[in-house]
C-alpha positions as CSV (number, residue, x, y, z in Angstrom):
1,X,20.7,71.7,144.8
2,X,20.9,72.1,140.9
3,X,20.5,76.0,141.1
4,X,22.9,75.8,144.6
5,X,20.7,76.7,147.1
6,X,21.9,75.6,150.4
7,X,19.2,73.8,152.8
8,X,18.8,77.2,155.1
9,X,17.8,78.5,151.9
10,X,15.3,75.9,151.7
11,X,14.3,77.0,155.0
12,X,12.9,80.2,154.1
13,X,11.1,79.9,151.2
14,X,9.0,77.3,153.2
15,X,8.7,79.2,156.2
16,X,7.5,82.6,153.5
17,X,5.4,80.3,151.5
18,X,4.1,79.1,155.0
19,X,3.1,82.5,156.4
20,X,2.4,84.6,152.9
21,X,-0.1,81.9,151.9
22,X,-1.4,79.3,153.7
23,X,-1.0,80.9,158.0
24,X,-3.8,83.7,157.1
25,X,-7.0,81.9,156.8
26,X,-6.5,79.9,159.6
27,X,-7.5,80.5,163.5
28,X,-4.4,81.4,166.0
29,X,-4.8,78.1,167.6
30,X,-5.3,76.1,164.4
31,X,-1.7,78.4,163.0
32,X,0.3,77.0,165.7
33,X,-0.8,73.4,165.5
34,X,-0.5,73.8,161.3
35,X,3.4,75.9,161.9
36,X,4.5,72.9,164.4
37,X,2.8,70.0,161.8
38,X,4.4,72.1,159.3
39,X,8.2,71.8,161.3
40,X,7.9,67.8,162.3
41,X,7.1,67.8,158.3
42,X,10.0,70.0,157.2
43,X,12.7,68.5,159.2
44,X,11.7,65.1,158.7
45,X,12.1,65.9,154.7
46,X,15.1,68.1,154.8
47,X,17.4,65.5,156.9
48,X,17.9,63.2,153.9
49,X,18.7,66.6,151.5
50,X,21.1,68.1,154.0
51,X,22.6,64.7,154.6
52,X,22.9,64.5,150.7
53,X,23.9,67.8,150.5
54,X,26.9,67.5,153.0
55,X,28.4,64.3,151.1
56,X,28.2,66.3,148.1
57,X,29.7,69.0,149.5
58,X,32.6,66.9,151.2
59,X,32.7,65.3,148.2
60,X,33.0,68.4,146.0
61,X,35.8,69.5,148.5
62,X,37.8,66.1,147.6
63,X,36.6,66.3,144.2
64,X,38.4,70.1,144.1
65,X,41.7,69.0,146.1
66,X,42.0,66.0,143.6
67,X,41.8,68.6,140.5
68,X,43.8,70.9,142.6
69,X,46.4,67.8,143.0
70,X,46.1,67.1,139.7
71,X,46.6,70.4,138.4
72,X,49.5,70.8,140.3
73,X,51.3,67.5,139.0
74,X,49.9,68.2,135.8
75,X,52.0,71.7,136.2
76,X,54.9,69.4,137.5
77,X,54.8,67.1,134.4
78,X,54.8,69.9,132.1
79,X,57.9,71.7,133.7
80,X,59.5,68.1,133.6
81,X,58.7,67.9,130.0
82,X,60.0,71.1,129.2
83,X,63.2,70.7,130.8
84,X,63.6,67.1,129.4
85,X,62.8,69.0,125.8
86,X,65.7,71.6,127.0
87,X,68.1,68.8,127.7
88,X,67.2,66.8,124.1
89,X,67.9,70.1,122.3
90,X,71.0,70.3,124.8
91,X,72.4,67.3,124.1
92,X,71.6,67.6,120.2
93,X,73.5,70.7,120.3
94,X,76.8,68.9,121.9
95,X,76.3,65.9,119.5
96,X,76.0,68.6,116.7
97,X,79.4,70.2,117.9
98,X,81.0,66.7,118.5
99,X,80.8,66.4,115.3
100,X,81.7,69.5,114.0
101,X,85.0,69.3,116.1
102,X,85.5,66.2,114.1
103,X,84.7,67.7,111.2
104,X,87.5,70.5,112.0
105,X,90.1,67.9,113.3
106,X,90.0,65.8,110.3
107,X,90.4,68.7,107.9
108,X,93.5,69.7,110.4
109,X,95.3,66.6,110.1
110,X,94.7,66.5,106.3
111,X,95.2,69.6,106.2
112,X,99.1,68.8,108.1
113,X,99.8,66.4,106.3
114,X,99.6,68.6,103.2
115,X,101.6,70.8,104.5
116,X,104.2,68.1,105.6
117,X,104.1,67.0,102.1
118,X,104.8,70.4,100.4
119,X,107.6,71.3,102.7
120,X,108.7,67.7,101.9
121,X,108.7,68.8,98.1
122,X,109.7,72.4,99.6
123,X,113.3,71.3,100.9
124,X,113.9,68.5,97.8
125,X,113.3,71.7,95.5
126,X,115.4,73.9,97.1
127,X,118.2,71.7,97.7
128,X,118.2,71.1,93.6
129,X,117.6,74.8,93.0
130,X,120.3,75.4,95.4
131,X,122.8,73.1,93.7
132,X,121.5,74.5,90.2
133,X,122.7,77.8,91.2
134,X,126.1,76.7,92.4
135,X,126.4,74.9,89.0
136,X,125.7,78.0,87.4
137,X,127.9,79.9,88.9
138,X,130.7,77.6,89.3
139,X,130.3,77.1,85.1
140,X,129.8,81.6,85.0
141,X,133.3,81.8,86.8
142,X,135.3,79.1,84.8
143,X,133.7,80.1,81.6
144,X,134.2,84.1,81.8
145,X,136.3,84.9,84.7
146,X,138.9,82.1,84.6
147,X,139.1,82.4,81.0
148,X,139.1,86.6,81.1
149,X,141.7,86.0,84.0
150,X,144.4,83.3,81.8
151,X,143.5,86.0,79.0
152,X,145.3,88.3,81.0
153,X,148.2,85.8,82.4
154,X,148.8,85.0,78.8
155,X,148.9,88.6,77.5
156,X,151.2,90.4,81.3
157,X,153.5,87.4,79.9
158,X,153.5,88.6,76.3
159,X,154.2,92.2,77.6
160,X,157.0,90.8,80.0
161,X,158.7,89.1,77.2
162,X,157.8,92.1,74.2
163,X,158.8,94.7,76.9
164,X,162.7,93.4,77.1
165,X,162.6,93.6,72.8
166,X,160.2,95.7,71.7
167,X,158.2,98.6,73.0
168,X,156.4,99.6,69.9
169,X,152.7,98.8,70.3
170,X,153.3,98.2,74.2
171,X,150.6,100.6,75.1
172,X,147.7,99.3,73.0
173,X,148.6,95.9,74.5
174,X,148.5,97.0,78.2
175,X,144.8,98.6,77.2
176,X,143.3,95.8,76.0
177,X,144.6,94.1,79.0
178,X,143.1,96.6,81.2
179,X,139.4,96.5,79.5
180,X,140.1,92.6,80.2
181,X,140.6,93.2,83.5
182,X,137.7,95.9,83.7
183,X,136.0,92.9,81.7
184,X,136.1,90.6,84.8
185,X,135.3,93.1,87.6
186,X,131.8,93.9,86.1
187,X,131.1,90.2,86.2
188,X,132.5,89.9,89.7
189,X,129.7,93.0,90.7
190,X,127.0,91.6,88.5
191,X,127.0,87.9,90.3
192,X,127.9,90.0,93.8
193,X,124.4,91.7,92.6
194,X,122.4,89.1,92.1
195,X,123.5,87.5,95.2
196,X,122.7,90.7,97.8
197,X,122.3,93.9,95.6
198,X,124.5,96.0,97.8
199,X,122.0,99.3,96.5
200,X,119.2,97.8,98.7
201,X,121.2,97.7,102.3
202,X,123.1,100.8,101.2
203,X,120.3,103.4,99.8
204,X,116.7,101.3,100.1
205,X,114.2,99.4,98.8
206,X,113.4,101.8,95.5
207,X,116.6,102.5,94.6
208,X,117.1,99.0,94.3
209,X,114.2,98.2,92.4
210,X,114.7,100.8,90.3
211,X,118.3,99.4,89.3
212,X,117.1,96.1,89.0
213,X,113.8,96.7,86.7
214,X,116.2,98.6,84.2
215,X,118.7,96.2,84.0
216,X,115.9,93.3,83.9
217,X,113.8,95.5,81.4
218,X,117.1,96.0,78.9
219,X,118.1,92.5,79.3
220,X,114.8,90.7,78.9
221,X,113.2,93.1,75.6
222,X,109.9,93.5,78.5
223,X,108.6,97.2,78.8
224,X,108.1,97.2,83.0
225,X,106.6,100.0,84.6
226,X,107.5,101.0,88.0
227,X,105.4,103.0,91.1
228,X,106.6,102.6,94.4
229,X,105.4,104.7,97.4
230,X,108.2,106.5,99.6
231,X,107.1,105.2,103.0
232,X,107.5,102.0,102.0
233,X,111.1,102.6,103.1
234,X,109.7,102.2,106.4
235,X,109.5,99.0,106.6
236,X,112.6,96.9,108.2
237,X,115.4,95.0,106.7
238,X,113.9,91.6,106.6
239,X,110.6,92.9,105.2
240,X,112.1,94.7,102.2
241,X,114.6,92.3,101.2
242,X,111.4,90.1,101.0
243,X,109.5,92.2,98.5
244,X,112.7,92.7,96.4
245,X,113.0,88.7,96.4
246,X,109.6,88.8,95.4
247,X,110.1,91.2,92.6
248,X,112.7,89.4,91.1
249,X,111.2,86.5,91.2
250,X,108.2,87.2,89.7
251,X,109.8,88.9,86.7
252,X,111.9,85.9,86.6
253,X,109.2,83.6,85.9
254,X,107.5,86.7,83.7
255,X,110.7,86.3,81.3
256,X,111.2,82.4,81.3
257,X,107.1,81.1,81.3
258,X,104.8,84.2,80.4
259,X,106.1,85.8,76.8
260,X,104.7,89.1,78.2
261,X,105.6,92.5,76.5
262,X,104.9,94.5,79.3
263,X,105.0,94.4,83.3
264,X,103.5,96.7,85.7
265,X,105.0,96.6,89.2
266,X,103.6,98.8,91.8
267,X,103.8,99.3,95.7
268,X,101.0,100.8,97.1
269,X,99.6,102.0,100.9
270,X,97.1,100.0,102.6
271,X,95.7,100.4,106.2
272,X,98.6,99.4,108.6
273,X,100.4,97.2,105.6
274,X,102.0,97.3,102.1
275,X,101.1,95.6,99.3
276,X,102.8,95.2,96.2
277,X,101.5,93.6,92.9
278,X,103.0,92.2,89.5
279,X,100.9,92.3,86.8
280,X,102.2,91.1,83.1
281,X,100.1,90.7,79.5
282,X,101.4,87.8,79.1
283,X,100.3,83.9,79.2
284,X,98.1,82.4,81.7
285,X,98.2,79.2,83.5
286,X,96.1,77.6,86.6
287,X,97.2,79.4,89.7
288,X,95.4,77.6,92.2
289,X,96.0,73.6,90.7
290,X,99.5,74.7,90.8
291,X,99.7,75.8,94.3
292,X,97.7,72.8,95.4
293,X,99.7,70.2,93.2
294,X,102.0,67.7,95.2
295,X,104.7,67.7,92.1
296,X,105.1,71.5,91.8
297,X,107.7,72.2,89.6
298,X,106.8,76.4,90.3
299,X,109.1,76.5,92.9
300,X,109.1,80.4,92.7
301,X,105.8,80.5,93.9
302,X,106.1,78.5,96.6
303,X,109.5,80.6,97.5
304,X,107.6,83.7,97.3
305,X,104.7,82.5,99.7
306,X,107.3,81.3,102.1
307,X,108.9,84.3,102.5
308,X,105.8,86.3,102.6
309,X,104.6,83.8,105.6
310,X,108.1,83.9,107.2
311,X,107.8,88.0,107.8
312,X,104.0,87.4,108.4
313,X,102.6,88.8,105.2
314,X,100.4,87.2,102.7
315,X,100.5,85.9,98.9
316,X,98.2,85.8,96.3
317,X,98.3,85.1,92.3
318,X,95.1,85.3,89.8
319,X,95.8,84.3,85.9
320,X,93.0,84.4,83.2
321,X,93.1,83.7,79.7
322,X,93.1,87.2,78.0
323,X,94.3,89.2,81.1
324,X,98.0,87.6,82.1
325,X,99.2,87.3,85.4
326,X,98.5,88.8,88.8
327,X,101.4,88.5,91.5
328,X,100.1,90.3,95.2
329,X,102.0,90.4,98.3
330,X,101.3,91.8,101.0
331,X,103.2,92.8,104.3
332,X,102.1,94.4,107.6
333,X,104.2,97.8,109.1
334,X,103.5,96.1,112.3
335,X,105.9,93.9,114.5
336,X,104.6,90.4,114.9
337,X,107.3,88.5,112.4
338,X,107.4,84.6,112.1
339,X,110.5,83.5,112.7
């Protein structure tokens, strides 16, 4: 049994032992009475081995279908295990995103009420910037044009009453009197210019900007330098007028805040989009506190971002110590406008 020989096996070797060594020095009749001694002896020793052997046997065939059980629900247990290891990674994942999404949603709704805060401070600026501007030009037209105007009143009187007397020096008068007049057109054009430059519906974008850099340039003692490329004209109305707001408002705030001496201003191509950027020498301030501040008093900045969003282009502004100012704006050629 321990080298797993089965009992026919056991058979044979007795039955060759029998005949190779003990059978041949023996009589024939002696032989059969040893070979049938010999089987009595055999059986009567081998039942108890084969009934041994055939309970190990049937118990070695239980024995195998129990490991064979066993291995199979030990192959069960593992694929449960795996797929409960699965659903623990599963449901760390969703906890991970749960609170992710959280994450996200609580920076959205800070992130809105920001934004419902600025546009708070948005409209309160631009109601007193609005009312500013009527001041001053309510104070421009009483101060030069309805002064320039009685000027004129006062002297067509004169003339009315010197021209029934006297004619000598009538002609000088009525000159003066027409400069006055000429006087108080070329203020009526410059405010109609600073309103809506009529140059930027009538010829474009660049002629535009080139009138209004020189004028600014002369007025405000700042060397600008202008590049602008041509296809730039393609854009539409809106999107123009937008970067010639920008323009001037940027060199605006160059003149009152930055005591710059020079100004580059420059439109250039980009892939599917313009961008145009103001760069000055001047004084530098923090860009991104002042954006971000609840009490901005910059409301040119803000201005310029909101009509950059408005025609779905972007803003931008870098300032350094030592290297100025950095206005960008950028607009796309494509259609897709926020209204």
């Amino acid at each position: 049994m321990a080298t797993g020989l089965e009992t026919l096996d056991l058979a044979r070797i007795h039955e060759q032992a029998l005949i190779a060594l003990v059978l041949p020095s023996y009589s024939p009749c002696t032989r059969g009475a040893m070979v049938r001694r010999a089987g009595t002896f055999f059986a009567e020793a081998i039942t108890p081995i084969e009934k041994t052997h055939r309970t190990a046997r049937e118990a070695s065939v239980r024995l195998n279908q129990m490991i064979e059980t066993l291995n199979r629900r030990s192959a069960d247990l593992d694929d449960s295990n795996r797929q409960l290891k699965q659903e623990t990674a599963r449901c760390k994942s969703v906890e991970e995103s749960l609170r992710k999404s959280e994450q996200h949603y609580s920076q959205l709704l800070e992130q809105s009420h920001r934004l419902q805060e600025q546009l708070r401070l948005l409209s309160r600026q631009l109601l007193v910037a609005q009312e500013e501007e009527r001041k001053r030009i309510s104070r421009e037209l009483h101060d030069e044009i309805a002064q320039t105007l009685t000027g004129i009143n006062v002297r067509l009187a004169a003339l009315k009453m010197e021209a029934t007397v006297n004619t000598k020096g009538l002609q000088k008068k009525i000159t003066r009197t027409q400069r006055m007049v000429e006087k108080s057109v070329n203020i009526v054009h410059q405010f109609a210019r600073e309103l809506r430059p009529a140059v930027l519906d009538d010829l474009g974008l660049i002629p535009a900007l080139h009138s209004f850099v020189k004028s600014f340039s002369k007025q405000a003692g700042i060397h600008i330098r202008l590049t602008v490329f041509a296809e730039v004209e393609k854009l539409d109305n809106a999107k123009r007028t937008v970067l010639y707001r920008v323009a001037q408002e940027a060199l605006t705030n160059v003149a009152r805040h930055a005591q710059a001496s020079r100004v580059d201003v420059s439109i250039r191509k980009l892939p599917g989009a313009a961008r145009m950027e103001i760069k000055d020498n001047g004084k530098s301030f923090e860009a991104q506190r002042v954006m971000d501040s609840k009490r901005n008093t910059r409301l040119g900045l803000i201005g310029m971002r909101e009509r950059l969003e408005m025609v779905g282009g972007s803003f931008g502004v870098e300032s350094a110590p030592g290297k100025g100012t950095t206005i960008r704006a950028q607009i796309p050629f494509t259609k897709g406008n926020r209204v």
